[in-house]
C-alpha positions, 0 to 999 in steps of 0.5 A: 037732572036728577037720577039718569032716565030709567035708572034705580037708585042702585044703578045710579049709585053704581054709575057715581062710583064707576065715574068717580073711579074714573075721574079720580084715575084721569084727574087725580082724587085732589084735582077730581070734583063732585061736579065733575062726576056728577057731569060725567054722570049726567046728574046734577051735583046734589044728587050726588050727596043723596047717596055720598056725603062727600068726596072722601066718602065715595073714594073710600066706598070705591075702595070698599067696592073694590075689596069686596070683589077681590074678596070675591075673587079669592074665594071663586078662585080657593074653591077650584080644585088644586091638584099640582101646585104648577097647575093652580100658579098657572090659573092664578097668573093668567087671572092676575093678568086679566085682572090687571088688565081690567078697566075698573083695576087699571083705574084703581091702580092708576088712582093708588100710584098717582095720588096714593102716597099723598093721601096716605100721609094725610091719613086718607089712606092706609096703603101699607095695610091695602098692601099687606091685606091685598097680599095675605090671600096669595100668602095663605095659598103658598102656607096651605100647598107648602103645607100639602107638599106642593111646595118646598118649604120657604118663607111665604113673604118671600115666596109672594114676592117672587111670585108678584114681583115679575106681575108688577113688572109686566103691569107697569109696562102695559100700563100704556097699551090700552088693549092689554093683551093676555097671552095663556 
């Protein structure tokens, strides 16, 4: 039971961490176990170690994934043109939601609140700094169509969280609706 039939070693790296997001999310990264994921993903515990050296070595390579893809993200979304400001807010909301609604986000999200804090305190983590980073994109949006005249002029820390506020809201309270729904 090593790497699962027909799969490249990047597919099986790919289906560990997609599993080991997925268990981190339902059992929580301290109640979460390599054997778990490897079950999960039909491998044997060692194999895990071919490609992780350990627990804290996958969660933080899942956090690196996802990084990745949000940088991705902001630079797709950066490149559309922007005519008005109501026009590129607009985008960015209905985006934001659908990504909220995401499995692998509402995995991570469900990660970060559950055990976030713990793991921060223990060093694990910096959850200020994912915080700040994960908000320094949408700040430099506002800086450049505060700077166009889109917008009027205001402190962008305060305009982000106007903006996110409401966002987090409405993602805390679909939390539990599995469909997620996304309303343009």
């Amino acid at each position: 039971m090593g790497r699962p039939v027909n799969a490249s070693g990047e597919k099986t790296r790919q289906a560990i961490l997609d599993a080991g997001l997925q268990t981190f999310a339902e059992k929580g990264y301290y109640g979460s176990s390599l054997r778990d994921i490897a079950t999960l993903v039909g491998v044997r515990e060692s194999a895990v170690y071919n490609y992780f050296s350990g627990k804290e070595a996958l969660f933080h390579a899942i956090l690196d994934a996802a990084d990745e893809t949000r940088h991705e993200e902001w630079a797709a979304f950066l490149a559309e043109p922007m005519a008005d400001a109501r026009s590129v807010l607009e985008r960015l909301t209905t985006r934001i939601l659908e990504i909220f609604c995401e499995p692998r986000r509402r995995y991570l999200s469900q990660l970060l609140m559950s055990d976030g804090m713990r793991l921060a305190r223990r060093g694990d983590l910096d959850l200020v700094g994912r915080m700040i980073n994960g908000a320094e994109p949408f700040k430099g949006l506002i800086r450049r169509l505060i700077s166009e005249g889109s917008l009027r002029a205001a402190d962008p820390d305060v305009l982000t969280i106007v903006f996110m506020g409401p966002l987090l809201v409405w993602r805390q309270l679909h939390e539990v609706d599995p469909d997620c729904a996304v309303v343009a």
